[in-house]
C-alpha positions as CSV (number, residue, x, y, z in Angstrom):
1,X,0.0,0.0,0.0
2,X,3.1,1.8,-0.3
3,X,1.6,4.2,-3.6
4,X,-1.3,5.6,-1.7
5,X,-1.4,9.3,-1.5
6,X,-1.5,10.5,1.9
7,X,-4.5,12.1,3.2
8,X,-4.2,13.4,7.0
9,X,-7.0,12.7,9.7
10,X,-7.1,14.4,13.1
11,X,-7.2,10.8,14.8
12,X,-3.9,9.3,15.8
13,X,-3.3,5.8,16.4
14,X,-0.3,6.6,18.4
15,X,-0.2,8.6,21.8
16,X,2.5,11.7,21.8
17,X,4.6,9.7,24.5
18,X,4.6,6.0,23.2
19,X,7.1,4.7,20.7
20,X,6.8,4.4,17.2
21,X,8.4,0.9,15.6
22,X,10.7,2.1,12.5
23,X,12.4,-0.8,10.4
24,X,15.9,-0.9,9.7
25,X,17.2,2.2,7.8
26,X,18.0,1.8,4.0
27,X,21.5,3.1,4.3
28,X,22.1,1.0,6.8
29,X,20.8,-2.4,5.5
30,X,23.2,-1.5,2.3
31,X,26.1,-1.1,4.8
32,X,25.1,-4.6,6.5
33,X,24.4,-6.5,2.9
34,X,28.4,-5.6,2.1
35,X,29.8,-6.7,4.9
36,X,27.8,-10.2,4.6
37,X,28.9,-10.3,1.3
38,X,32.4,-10.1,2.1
39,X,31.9,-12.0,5.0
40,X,31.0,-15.0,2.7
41,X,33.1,-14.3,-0.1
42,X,35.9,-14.2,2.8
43,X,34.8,-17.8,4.2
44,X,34.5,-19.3,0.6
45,X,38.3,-18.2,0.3
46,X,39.8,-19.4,3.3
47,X,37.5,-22.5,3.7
48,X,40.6,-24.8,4.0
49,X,41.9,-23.2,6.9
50,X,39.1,-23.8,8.9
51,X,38.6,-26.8,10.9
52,X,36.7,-29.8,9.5
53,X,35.2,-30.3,13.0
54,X,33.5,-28.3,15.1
55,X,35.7,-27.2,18.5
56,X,32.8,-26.2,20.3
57,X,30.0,-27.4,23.1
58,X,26.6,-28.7,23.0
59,X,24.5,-25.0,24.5
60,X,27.6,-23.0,23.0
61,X,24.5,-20.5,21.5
62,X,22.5,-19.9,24.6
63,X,25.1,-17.8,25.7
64,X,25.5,-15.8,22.5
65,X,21.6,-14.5,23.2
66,X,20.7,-13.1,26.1
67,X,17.2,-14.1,27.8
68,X,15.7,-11.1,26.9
69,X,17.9,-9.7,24.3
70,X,18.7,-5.9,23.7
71,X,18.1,-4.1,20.3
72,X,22.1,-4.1,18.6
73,X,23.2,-2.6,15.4
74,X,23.2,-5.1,12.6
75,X,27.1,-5.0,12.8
76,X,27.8,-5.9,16.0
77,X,25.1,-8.9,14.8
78,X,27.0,-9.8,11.9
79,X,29.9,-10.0,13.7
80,X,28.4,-12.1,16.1
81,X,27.0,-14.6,13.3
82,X,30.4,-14.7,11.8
83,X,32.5,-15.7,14.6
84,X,29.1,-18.4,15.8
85,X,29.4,-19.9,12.1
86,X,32.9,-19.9,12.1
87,X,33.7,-21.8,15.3
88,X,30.9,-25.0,14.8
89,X,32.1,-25.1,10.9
90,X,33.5,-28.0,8.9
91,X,33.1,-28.3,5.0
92,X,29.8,-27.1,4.3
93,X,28.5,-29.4,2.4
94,X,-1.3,-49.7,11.6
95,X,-4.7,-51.7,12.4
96,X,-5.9,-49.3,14.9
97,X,-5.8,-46.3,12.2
98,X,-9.2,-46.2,11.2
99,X,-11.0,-46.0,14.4
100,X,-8.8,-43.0,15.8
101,X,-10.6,-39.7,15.9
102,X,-9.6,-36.1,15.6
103,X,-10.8,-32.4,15.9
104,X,-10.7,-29.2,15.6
105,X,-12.9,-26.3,14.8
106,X,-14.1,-24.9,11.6
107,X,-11.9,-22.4,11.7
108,X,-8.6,-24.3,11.9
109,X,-6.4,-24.0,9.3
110,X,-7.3,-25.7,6.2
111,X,-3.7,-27.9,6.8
112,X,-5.1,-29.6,9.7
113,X,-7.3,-31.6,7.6
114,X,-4.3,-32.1,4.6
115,X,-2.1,-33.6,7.1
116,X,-4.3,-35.8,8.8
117,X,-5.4,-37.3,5.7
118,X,-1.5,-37.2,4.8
119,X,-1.3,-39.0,8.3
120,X,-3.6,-41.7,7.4
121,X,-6.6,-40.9,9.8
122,X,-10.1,-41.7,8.0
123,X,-11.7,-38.6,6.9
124,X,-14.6,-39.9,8.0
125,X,-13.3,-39.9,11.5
126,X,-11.8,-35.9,11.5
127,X,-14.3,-33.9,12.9
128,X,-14.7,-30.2,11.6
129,X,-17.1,-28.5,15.2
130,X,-18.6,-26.0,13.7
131,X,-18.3,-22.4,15.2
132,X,-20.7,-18.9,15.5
133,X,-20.8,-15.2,16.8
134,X,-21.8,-16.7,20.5
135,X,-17.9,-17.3,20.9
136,X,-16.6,-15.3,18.5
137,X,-15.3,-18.4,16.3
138,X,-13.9,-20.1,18.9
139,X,-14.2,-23.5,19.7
140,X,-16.6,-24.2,21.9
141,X,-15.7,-26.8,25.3
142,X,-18.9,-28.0,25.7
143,X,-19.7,-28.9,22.1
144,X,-16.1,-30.1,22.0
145,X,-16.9,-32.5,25.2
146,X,-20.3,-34.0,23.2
147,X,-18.4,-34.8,20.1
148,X,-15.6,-36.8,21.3
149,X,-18.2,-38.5,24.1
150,X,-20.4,-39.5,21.4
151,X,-17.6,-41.0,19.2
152,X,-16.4,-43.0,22.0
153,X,-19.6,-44.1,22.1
154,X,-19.9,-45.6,18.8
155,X,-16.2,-47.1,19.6
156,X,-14.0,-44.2,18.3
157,X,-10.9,-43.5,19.7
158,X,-10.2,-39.6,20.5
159,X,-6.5,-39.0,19.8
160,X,-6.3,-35.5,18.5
161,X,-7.5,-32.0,19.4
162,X,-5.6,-28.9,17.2
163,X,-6.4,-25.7,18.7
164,X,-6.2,-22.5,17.5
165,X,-4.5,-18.9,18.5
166,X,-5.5,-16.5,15.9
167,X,-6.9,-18.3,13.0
168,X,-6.3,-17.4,9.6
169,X,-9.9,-16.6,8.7
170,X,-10.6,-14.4,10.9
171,X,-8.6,-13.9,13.9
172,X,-10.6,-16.5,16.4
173,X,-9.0,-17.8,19.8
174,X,-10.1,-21.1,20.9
175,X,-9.8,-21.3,24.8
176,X,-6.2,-23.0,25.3
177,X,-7.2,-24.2,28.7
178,X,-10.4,-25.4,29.0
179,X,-10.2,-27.7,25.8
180,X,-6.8,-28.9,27.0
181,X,-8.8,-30.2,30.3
182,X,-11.4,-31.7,27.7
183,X,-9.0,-33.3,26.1
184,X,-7.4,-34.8,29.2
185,X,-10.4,-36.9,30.1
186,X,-10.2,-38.3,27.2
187,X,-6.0,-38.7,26.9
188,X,-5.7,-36.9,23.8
189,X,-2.8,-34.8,22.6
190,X,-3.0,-31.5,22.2
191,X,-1.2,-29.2,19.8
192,X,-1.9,-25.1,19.8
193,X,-1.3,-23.9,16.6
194,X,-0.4,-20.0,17.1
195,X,1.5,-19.6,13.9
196,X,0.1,-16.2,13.6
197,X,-1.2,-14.9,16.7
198,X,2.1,-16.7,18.9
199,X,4.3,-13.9,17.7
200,X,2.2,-10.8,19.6
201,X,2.9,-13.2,23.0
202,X,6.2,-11.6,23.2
203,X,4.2,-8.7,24.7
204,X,2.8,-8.8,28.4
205,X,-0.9,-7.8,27.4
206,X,-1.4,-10.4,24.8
207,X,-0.4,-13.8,26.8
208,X,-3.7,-14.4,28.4
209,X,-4.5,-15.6,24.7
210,X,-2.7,-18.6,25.7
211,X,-3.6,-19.2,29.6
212,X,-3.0,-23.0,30.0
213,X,-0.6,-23.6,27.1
214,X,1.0,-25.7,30.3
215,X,-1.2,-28.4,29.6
216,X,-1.0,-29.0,26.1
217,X,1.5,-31.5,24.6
218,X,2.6,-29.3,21.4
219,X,2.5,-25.6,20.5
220,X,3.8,-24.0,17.0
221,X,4.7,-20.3,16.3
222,X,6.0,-19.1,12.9
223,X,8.2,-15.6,12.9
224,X,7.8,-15.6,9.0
225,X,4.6,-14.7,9.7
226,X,4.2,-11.5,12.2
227,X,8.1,-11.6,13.8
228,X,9.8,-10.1,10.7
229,X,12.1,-13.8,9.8
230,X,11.6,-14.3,6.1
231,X,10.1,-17.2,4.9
232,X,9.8,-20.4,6.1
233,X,10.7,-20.1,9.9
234,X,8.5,-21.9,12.4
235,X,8.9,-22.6,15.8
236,X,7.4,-26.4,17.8
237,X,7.6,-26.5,21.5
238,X,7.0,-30.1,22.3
239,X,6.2,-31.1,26.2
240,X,7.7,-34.6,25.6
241,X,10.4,-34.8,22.7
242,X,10.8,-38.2,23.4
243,X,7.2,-39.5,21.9
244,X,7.9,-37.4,18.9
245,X,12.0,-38.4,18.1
246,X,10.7,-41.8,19.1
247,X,8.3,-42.1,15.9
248,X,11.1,-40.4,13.6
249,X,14.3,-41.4,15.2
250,X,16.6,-43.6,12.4
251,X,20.2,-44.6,13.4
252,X,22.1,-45.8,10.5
253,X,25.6,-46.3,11.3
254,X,26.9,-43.2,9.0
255,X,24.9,-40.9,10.9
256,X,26.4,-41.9,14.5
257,X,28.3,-39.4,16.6
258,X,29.6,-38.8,19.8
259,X,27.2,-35.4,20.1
260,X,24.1,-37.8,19.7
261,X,25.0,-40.5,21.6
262,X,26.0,-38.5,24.6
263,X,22.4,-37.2,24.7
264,X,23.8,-33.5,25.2
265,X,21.9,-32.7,21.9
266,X,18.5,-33.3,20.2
267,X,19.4,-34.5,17.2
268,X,16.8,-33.0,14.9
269,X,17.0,-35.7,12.2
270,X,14.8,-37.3,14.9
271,X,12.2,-34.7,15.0
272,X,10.9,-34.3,11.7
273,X,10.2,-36.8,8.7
274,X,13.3,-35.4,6.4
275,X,17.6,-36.0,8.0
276,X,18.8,-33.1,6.5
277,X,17.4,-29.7,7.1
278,X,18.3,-25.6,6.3
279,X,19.8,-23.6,9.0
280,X,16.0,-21.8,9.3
281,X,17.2,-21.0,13.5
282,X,19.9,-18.5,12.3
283,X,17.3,-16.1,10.6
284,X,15.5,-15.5,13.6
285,X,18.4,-15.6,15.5
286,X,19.0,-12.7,13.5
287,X,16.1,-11.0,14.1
288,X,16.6,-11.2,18.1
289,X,19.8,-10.0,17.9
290,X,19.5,-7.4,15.5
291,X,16.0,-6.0,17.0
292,X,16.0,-6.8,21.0
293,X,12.7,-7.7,22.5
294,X,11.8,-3.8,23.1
295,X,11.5,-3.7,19.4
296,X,10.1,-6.8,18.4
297,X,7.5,-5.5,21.3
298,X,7.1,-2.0,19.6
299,X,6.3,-3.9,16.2
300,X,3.1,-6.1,17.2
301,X,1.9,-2.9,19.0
302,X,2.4,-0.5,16.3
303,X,0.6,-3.3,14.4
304,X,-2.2,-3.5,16.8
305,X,-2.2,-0.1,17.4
306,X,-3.4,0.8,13.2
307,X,-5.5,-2.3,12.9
308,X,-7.9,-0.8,15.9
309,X,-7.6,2.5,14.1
310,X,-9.0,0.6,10.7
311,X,-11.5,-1.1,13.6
312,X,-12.6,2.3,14.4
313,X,-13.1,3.8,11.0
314,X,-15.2,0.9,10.2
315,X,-17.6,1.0,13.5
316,X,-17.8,5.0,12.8
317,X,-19.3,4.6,8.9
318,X,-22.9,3.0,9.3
319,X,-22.8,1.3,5.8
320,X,-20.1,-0.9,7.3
321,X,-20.1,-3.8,10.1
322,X,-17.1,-5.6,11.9
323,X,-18.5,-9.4,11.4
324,X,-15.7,-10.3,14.2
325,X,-14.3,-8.5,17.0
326,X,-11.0,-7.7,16.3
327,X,-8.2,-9.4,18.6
328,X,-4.8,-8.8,17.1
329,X,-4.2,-6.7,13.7
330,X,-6.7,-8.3,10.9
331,X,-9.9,-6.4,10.8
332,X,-13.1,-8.4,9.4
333,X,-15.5,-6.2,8.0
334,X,-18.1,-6.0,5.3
335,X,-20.6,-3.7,3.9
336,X,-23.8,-4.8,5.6
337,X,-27.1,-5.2,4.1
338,X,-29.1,-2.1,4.3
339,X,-32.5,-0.7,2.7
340,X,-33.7,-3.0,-0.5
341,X,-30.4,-4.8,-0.1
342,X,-30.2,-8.6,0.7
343,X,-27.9,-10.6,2.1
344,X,-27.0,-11.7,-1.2
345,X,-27.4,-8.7,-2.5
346,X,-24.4,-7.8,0.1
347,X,-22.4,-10.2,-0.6
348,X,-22.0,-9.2,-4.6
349,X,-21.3,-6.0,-3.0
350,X,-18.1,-7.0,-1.0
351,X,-17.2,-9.1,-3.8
352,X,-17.3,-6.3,-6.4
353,X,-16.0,-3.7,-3.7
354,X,-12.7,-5.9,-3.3
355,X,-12.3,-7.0,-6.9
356,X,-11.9,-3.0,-7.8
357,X,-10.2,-1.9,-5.2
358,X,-7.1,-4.7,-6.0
359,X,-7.2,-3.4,-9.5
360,X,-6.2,-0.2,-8.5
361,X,-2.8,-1.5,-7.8
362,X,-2.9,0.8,-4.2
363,X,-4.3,-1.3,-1.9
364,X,-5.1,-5.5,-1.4
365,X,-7.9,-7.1,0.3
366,X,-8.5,-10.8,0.5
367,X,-11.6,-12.6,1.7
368,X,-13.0,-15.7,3.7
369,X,-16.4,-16.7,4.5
370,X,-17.7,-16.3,8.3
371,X,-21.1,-17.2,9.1
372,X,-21.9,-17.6,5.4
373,X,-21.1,-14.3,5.1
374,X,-18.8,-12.8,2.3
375,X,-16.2,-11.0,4.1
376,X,-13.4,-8.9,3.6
377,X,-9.6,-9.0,5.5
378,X,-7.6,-5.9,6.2
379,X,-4.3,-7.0,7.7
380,X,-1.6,-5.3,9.0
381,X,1.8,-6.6,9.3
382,X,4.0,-5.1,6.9
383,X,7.3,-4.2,8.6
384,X,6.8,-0.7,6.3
385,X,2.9,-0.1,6.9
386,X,2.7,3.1,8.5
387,X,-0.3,4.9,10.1
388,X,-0.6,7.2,6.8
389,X,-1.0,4.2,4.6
390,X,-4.3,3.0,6.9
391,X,-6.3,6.0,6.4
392,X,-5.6,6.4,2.5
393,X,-6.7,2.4,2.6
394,X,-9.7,3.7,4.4
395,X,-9.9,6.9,2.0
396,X,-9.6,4.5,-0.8
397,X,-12.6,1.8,0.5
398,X,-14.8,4.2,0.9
399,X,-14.1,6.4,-2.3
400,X,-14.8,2.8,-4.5
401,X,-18.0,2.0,-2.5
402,X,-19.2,4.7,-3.3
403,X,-18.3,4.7,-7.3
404,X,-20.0,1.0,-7.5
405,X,-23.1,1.9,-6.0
406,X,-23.5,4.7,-7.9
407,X,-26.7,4.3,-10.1
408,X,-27.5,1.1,-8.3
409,X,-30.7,0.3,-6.5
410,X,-28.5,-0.3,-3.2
411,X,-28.7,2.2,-0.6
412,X,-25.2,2.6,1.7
């Protein structure tokens, strides 16, 4: 949204005494770029002087970030990814299936349901609980409880539950806790997916979103998507590695070492389905280091802080509705049906109001359906979204409503 004109409101987003998040200067990233080009151009040449084996200790890292690290110039973090990289490198280089049961609500990510088909459950046995406005999307406990009672009831086995921190659709927080004690009675693992939503945890007002995350088995953030780490970058916290590098663990006698054996490491071949993997740690070690948590904190509020200004332009213009309340920095709204105009009727609205605004090239907007209703998706997240590029959005939705019901039947 970087190409819409500026047009000033009295309303600020920002109090006079609270920070403002800025990225990383251009000048500066140019500075930062050479020296890491050199810096690899510089291990490329001298590759056979380094050692072949590493010459440090298992935990070497946790001392190279701090538990609550400080913002540092990109420099000083270079520096401190050379001399990391430099002294760890060498050369560079089932008949119970079909009765087991899982869940998750409506609103979970549309992967859920890929990978337990990829997983071999019966999709006749992966229950999609549907949701409404009387939780705000969230999965509900109670109906939760009746759906796995009544499948072990007809001899299902409940193994399952994914819940939710900030769903993609539309923002919806299951309640961590009280599924997790569902769940219990029933001794099924639990995995929080907060690939979105984990990310604004960092800050103090936001971690209530996952009050009794201490009973769940599994919980997965991803950086790439709000925690400025480029693509792909995710995070799994697992209570007890040992059930999951016990499913993947493989030995062969090539891939022995002393590191492994010692148990001083988890050996992550034993964590995932692939042996080899990308080094995706070192970006967001990068991001820690060069930001500091005071930053990182500064971002998801300055985030936060122009998605409930979008919230409030949309609550103060009557021809518009927020379908859900608004808990981190996507704002679903709509126009709503008013006068002659149908549901229907508003739905071809939305539809047409977000077709031409994307063709103006100034602004996006995707959709989702909530509540069979067509919706539209403001997000903000862009580590170069600024307050000024909200209200021309804003300026912008409401200039094309207008042009596309001009002449129409519709009143707005």
């Amino acid at each position: 949204m970087g190409s819409l004109d500026t047009n000033p409101i009295s309303l600020s987003a920002f109090p006079d005494d609270k920070a403002v998040f800025k990225p990383l200067n251009p000048e500066d990233v140019r500075a930062y770029l050479h020296k890491a080009v050199d810096f690899i151009s510089d291990y490329y040449t001298n590759i056979e002087s380094m050692p072949v084996l590493p010459n440090v200790k298992p935990g070497y890292l946790q001392d190279e970030l701090s538990a609550s690290p400080t913002s540092e110039a990109m420099l000083v973090t270079l520096v401190a990814a050379r001399d990391a990289t430099l002294r760890r490198s060498g050369s560079i280089g089932v008949s119970l299936l079909p009765r087991l049961a899982v869940y998750a609500a409506d609103q979970t990510h549309s992967t859920f349901f890929k990978a337990c088909r990829l997983a071999g459950f019966d999709p006749a046995n992966i229950r999609s609980i549907p949701t409404g406005p009387e939780t705000n999307y969230g999965l509900d406990p109670a109906m939760l409880l009746k759906v796995m009672q009544a499948d072990v009831d007809t001899g299902l086995v409940p193994t399952y539950v994914c819940v939710t921190v900030g769903t993609t659709s539309s923002n919806a927080v299951d309640p961590v806790g009280a599924i997790a004690d569902i769940a219990a009675l029933f001794n099924a693992w639990v995995h929080v997916d907060a690939a979105y939503a984990g990310s604004a945890c960092i800050c103090p007002e936001f971690r209530h979103y996952l009050d009794g995350v201490e009973h769940v088995d599994s919980i997965s953030m991803s950086p790439h998507k709000w925690l400025l780490t480029c693509l792909d970058c995710t995070c799994l916290y697992v209570r007890d590695a040992h059930r999951l590098s016990d499913s993947l663990e493989t030995n062969p006698e090539y891939l022995k070492n002393d590191a492994t054996e010692s148990g001083e490491v988890t050996d992550l071949k034993d964590m995932q389905v692939g042996v080899g993997r990308r080094f995706r740690g070192l970006k967001l070690w990068m991001v820690m280091r060069t930001y500091g948590t005071a930053k990182l904190q500064e971002h998801i509020r300055s985030d936060v802080a122009m998605a409930k200004m979008f919230e409030d332009f949309v609550r103060g213009d009557n021809r518009f509705e927020v379908v859900v309340p608004r808990n981190f920095a996507l704002v679903c709204f709509r126009i709503k049906p008013s006068g002659a105009m149908t549901e229907e009727d508003a739905d071809e609205a939305n539809r047409v109001l977000m077709e031409n605004l994307n063709k103006t090239g100034k602004a996006y907007l995707a959709h989702t359906v909530v509540g069979d209703k067509f919706v539209l998706r403001f997000a903000i997240g862009s580590s170069l979204q600024e307050e000024r590029h909200v209200r021309s959005a804003w300026d912008l939705i409401k200039k094309t409503a207008n042009s596309i019901m001009a002449g129409s039947y519709f009143v707005l």
